[in-house]
Steps between C-alpha positions, in 0.01 A plus 500: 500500500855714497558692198869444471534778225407754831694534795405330823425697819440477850369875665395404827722202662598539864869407572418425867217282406702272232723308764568136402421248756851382450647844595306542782589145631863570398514856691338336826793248512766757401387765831370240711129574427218299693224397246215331569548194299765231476613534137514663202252313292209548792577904444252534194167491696574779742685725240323417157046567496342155490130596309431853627527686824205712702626858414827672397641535896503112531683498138736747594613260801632300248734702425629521831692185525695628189622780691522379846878283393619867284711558797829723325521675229665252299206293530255775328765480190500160471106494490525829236751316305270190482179668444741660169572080414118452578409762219784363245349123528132665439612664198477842584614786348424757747406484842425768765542348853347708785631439903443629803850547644323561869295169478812275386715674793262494748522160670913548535507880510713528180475878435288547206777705305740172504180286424456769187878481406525095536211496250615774230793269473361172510263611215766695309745169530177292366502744210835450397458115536179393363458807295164609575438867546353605804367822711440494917182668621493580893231390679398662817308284722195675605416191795847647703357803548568915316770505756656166371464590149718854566800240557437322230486805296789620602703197430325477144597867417865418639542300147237708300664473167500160517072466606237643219199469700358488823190246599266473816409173559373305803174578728308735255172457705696589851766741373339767211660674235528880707712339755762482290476830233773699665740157357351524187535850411919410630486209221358791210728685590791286500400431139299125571202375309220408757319149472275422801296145630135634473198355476602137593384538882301835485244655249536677208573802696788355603639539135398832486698653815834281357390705186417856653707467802809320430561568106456141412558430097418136529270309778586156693279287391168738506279235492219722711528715152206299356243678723574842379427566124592843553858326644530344181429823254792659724774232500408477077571868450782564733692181383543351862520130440380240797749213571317188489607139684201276476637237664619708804121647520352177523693396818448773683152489435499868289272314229242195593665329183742538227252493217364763577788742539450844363771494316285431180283804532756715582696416191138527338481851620865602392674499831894438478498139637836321598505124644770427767557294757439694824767261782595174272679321780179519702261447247701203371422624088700680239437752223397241231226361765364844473488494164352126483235598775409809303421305160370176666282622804432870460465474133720742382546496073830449383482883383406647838786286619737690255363798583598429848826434429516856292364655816780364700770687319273825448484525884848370617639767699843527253517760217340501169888386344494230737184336389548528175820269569339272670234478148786449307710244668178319506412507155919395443470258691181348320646555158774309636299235634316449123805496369 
């Protein structure tokens, strides 16, 4: 369902929630790290969904076995460097991996500006070695707290040439979007692109405060979008695309069931779609499921799916010279493959 004469992307992976199983078990033998199961292979069912979860908090404790073994620095690069090998076996061509340097230092009190430094590198290394081009987004994680999220802005804008955009993820319902839009207007200024989770937890008015109040360009997921028809007409004319994972919304119980995902109608209404994979290590999936699920279950056309993949490059945060290279090492690299 790939069109391999288009590049591949991935807008909206978290780097904190694609741990392997292996690494984890591997880190809590290296520093001595208490899990709560005797080997490796009995780690999938407490850090990968089984089926579907009751909401997005009990997903997002998934995650937290990932980060509970990062317990240096050196340990957040070699999870950056493998989510870069991750991307290279998927066949990417671009990924944008978003982190919250707070959240993955938290449990060992790593300061968030080595946790932000261990992963520019281990991403930049992963560049050099599976070439795959990649950009960091910051995420600051709105369950910790404004307070919280002024340290982990801090330690983002300590590298700032190195992040191009800032995210809020985490509680939406508990934490709203004017908590945090003294941290936002820092990111504008500093030059970021905004992309905010909305409308997975909340409403559609949750999309429209990221919109209004934070500057978001593209929406998290923005499932809740559906409701609003005047949502919709806005998005459409101002270009802000919504960053889809279907599978992710299904286990934390954001849609009743994947067939009916709105990704259809808002590709119907003209709304820059992308399809990603939301936290891969958790969910246990990778792009090309996305892309299977799409065609097979949501009953996307092989057109809309191309389309998709269009949209991906049109709203990569990189600049207009940089997507057009990634359009034409694809289409090499398909004339080389017919040849």
């Amino acid at each position: 369902m790939i069109d391999k004469s288009l590049p591949l992307v991935d807008l909206h992976r978290h780097l904190d929630g694609n741990i392997r199983p292996s690494t984890i078990w591997s880190l809590a033998q290296l520093h001595g790290i208490a899990l709560p199961v005797a080997s490796e292979s009995e780690l999938a069912p407490l850090t990968q969904i089984q089926g579907r979860t009751s909401d997005l908090l009990a997903f997002l404790e998934k995650l937290d076995y990932g980060v509970s073994v990062l317990a240096d620095a050196q340990a957040c690069y070699r999870v950056a460097y493998e989510n870069m090998q991750d991307a290279s076996k998927e066949g990417l061509d671009y990924v944008e991996l978003r982190f919250s340097p707070y959240y993955m230092g938290r449990k060992f009190d790593v300061p968030v500006a080595e946790v932000v430094e261990a992963v520019i590198a281990g991403v930049r290394d992963g560049e050099k070695a599976f070439g795959v081009k990649a950009s960091l987004i910051g995420i600051l994680s709105r369950t910790f707290g404004a307070q919280a999220c002024w340290q982990e802005l801090q330690g983002l804008l300590a590298h700032k040439g190195s992040i191009v955009a800032l995210d809020l993820a985490g509680d939406e319902l508990g934490f709203p979007a004017h908590l945090f839009e003294p941290h936002f207007k820092l990111a504008r200024d500093a030059g970021w692109q905004i992309t905010v989770h909305a409308g997975e937890a909340d409403g559609p008015a949750s999309i429209w405060k990221a919109i209004r109040e934070l500057g978001a360009t593209r929406i998290g997921h923005g499932v809740a979008a559906k409701n609003d028809p005047e949502l919709i007409e806005y998005l459409v004319a101002n270009d802000i695309g919504i960053e889809s994972c279907p599978t992710s919304n299904y286990q934390t119980a954001t849609v009743a069931d994947t067939r009916h995902h709105p990704m259809k109608d808002f590709l119907q209404a003209g709304v820059a779609v992308t399809l990603n994979t939301d936290d891969p290590g958790v969910s246990a999936i990778d792009l090309a499921h996305e892309y299977q699920l799409a065609y097979d279950v949501i009953g996307l056309s092989a057109e809309q799916l191309t389309q998709i993949q269009r949209n991906g490059v049109h709203q990569a945060f990189i600049s207009e010279a940089e997507k057009q290279s990634l359009f034409n090492g694809a289409l090499q690299r398909a004339s080389g493959d017919r040849g």
